[in-house]
FIMIVO-130578 format. One record per residue (C-alpha): x, y, z; residue number from 1. Coordinates in steps of 0.02 Angstrom, whole numbers, plus 50000, padded with zeros to 5 digits. Example, Ala and Ser with C-alpha at 12.3 -4.5 7.8 and 13.67 -1.06 7.14 Angstrom:
<rs>
+-------+-------+-------+-----+
:    xx :    yy :    zz : pos :
+-------+-------+-------+-----+
: 50615 : 49775 : 50390 :   1 :
: 50684 : 49947 : 50357 :   2 :
+-------+-------+-------+-----+
</rs>
This chain:
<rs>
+-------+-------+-------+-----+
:    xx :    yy :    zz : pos :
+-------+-------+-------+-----+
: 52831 : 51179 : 52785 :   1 :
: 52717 : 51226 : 52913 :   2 :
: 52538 : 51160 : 52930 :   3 :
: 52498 : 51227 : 53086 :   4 :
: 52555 : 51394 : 53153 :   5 :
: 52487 : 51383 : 53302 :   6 :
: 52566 : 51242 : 53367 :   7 :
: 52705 : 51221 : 53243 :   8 :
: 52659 : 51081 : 53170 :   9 :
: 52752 : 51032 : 52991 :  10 :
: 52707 : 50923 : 52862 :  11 :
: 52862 : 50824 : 52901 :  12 :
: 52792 : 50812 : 53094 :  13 :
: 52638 : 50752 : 53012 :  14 :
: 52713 : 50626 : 52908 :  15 :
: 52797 : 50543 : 53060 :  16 :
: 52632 : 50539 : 53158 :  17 :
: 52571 : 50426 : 53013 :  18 :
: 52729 : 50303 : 53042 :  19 :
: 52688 : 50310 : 53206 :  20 :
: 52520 : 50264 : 53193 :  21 :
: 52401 : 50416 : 53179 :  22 :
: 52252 : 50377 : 53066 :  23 :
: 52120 : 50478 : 53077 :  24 :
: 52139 : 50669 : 53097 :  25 :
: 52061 : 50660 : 53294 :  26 :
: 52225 : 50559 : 53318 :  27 :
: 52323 : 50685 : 53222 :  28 :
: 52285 : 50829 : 53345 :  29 :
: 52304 : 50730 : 53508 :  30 :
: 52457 : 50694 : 53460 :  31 :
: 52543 : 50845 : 53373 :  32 :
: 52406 : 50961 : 53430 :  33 :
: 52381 : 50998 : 53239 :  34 :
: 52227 : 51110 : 53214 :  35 :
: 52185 : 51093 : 53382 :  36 :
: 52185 : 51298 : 53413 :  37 :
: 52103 : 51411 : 53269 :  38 :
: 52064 : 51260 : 53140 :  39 :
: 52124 : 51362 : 53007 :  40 :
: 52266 : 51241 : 52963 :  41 :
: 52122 : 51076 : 52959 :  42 :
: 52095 : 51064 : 52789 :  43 :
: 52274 : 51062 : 52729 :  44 :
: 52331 : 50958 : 52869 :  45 :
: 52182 : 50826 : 52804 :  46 :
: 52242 : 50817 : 52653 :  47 :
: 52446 : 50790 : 52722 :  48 :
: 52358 : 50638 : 52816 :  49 :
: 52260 : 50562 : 52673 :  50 :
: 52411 : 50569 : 52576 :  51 :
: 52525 : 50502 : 52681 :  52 :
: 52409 : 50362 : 52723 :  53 :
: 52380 : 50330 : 52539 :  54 :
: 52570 : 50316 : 52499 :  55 :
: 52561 : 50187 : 52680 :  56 :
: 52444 : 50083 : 52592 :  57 :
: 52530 : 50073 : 52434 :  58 :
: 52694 : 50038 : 52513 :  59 :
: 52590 : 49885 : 52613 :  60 :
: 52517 : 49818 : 52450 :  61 :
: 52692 : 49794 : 52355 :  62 :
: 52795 : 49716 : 52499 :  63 :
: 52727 : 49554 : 52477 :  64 :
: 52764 : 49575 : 52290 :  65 :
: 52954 : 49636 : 52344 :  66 :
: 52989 : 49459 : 52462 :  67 :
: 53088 : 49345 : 52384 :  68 :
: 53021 : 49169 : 52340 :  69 :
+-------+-------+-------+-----+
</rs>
């Protein structure tokens, strides 16, 4: 789906910033230029981030419970 018209910018572009290692929203528009033009697409692109970085940290928190002993 598109996020960002503008600068066609999809939640699946979004979601591969965060694997790449966009954090904070700032870091999400220099890199996909995401809400960078109108803003109009900055709330819904925050909450894209926050999820994805959520679903990061929870991935990060079972892998130690995933090793094998």
């Amino acid at each position: 789906m598109y996020v960002c018209v503008c600068n066609a910018v999809t939640d699946s572009d979004i979601l591969s910033a965060v694997d790449g290692g966009v954090r904070t929203q700032r870091q999400l528009t220099r890199e996909t230029g995401c809400s960078g033009s109108c803003g109009k697409c900055r709330v819904m692109a925050g909450e894209i981030l926050r999820q994805a970085l959520n679903e990061h940290r929870e991935v990060r928190e079972l892998l130690p419970l995933m090793q094998p002993a």
